[in-house]
N, C-alpha and C positions, 0 to 999 in steps of 0.2 A: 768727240764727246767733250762736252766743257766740264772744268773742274770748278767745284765750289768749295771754297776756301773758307768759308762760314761758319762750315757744317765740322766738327769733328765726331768721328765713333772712338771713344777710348778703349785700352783692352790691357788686362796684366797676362804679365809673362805666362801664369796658373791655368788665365782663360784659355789663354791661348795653344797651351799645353793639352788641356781638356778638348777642345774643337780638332786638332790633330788628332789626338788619340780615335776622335768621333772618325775621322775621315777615313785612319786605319783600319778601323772594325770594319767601315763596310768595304773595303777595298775588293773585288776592283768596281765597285758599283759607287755612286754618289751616294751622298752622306748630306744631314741635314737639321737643323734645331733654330732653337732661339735663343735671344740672348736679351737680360732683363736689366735694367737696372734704373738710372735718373738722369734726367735732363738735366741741363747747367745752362746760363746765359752768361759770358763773360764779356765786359769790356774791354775791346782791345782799341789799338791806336788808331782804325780803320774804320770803327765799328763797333758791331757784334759779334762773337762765335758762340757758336751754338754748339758744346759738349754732351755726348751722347754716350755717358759713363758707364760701362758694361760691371754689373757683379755676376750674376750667374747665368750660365750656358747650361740650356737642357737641348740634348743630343736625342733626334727620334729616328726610327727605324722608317724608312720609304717604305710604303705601301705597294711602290712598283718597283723591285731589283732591276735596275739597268745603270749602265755607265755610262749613258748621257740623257738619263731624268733622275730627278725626283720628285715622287710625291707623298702627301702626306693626309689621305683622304679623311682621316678619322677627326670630324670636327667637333665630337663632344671632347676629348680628348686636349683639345689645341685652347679649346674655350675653359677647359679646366685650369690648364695651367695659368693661362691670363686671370681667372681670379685669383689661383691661389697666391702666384707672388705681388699680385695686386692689393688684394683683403688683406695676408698674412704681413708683407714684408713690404707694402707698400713701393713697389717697383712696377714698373711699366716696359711693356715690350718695346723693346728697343731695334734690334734688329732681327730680320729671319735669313738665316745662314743656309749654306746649304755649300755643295765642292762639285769642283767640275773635276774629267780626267786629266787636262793638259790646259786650263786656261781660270784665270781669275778674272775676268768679265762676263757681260750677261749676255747669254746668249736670244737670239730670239724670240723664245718661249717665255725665255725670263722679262724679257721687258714688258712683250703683251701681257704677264702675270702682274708687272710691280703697275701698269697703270691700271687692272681689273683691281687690284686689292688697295688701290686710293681710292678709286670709286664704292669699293664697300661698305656696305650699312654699317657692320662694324668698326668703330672708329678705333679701337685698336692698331687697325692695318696701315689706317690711312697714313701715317709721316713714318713708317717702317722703313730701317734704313736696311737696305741689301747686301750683308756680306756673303763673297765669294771666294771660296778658297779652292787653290789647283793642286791638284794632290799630287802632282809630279814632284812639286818643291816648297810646297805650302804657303807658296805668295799668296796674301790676302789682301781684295780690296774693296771697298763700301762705295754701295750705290744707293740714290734718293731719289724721286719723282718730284721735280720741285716745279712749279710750273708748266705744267705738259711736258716737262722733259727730262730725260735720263741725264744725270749728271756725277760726275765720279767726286769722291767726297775724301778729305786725308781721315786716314787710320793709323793712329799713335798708339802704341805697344809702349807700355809702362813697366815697370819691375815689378810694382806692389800697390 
C-alpha cells in the first residue's frame, strides 16, 4: 500500500482520548463514529499538505454487535449529524472511524465500503478519510481513496 505524504488527519491528545474510551465501551465488539472538523492547505517545500484538522468525535453504537464488523445502518441519523456540525459549527466530516480486534488496516470489507462511499451521491463521503483503530494497543491509522486507490495517509496526535 503506497503512503501519501500530502494528506495529513490531525488529532489532540482529548480526541484521542475520547475514540479510546469509544473502542472500550464496546469491547469486545468493534466500535465506531466520526470525526469533524476543517480542512487546511499548507505550503510546504515539496508542495502542498493537505491537513485534515479533527475538533470533535461522535462515537455510535453498530447496529450489528460483532468483533469483526461494524455497522451503522441508521441513515437518518448519520445525515443529522452531518448538518448539525455542518449548519451549527461549520465543520465537515472529516473522517469515519471505526476499531478492528487486532489490526489498524482495512480490511476487505473496508476497502470495498471506502470505494462505494466515494462513489456516493452524497458528497459528504466522497474525500472521507478512514481511521482505524486496533483495540489491542490502540495503534491508529488513516486511510483515503485517492485515485482508485487505497492509500495509507500520516496521522499527527497533537497535545492541544
Amino acid at each position: 500500500m503506497r503512503f501519501e505524504k500530502d494528506i495529513c488527519i490531525i488529532l489532540n491528545q482529548d480526541l484521542l482520548k475520547v475514540m479510546r474510551q469509544c473502542v472500550q465501551n464496546a469491547h469486545p465488539n468493534e466500535s465506531g463514529g466520526l470525526l469533524f472538523g476543517e480542512i487546511f492547505q499548507n505550503a510546504m517545500e515539496e508542495g502542498f499538505r493537505y491537513d485534515f484538522s479533527c475538533k470533535i468525535f461522535e462515537c455510535f453504537v453498530s447496529n450489528e454487535k460483532s468483533p469483526v464488523s461494524y455497522w451503522m445502518n441508521n441513515i437518518e441519523t448519520l445525515f443529522s449529524f452531518l448538518k448539525i456540525y455542518n449548519d451549527k459549527y461549520n465543520l465537515k466530516l472529516l473522517s469515519i472511524f471505526h476499531s478492528h480486534p487486532a489490526s489498524s488496516y482495512p480490511s476487505g470489507f473496508d476497502e470495498n465500503y471506502m470505494k462505494y462511499l466515494y462513489n456516493f451521491p452524497q458528497k459528504a463521503f466522497k474525500n472521507a478519510i478512514w481511521t482505524i483503530m486496533d483495540a489491542s494497543n490502540y495503534d491508529l491509522n488513516g486511510f483515503f481513496y485517492l485515485e482508485g486507490e487505497i492509500v495509507q495517509i500520516n496521522v499527527m496526535i497533537v497535545e492541544h
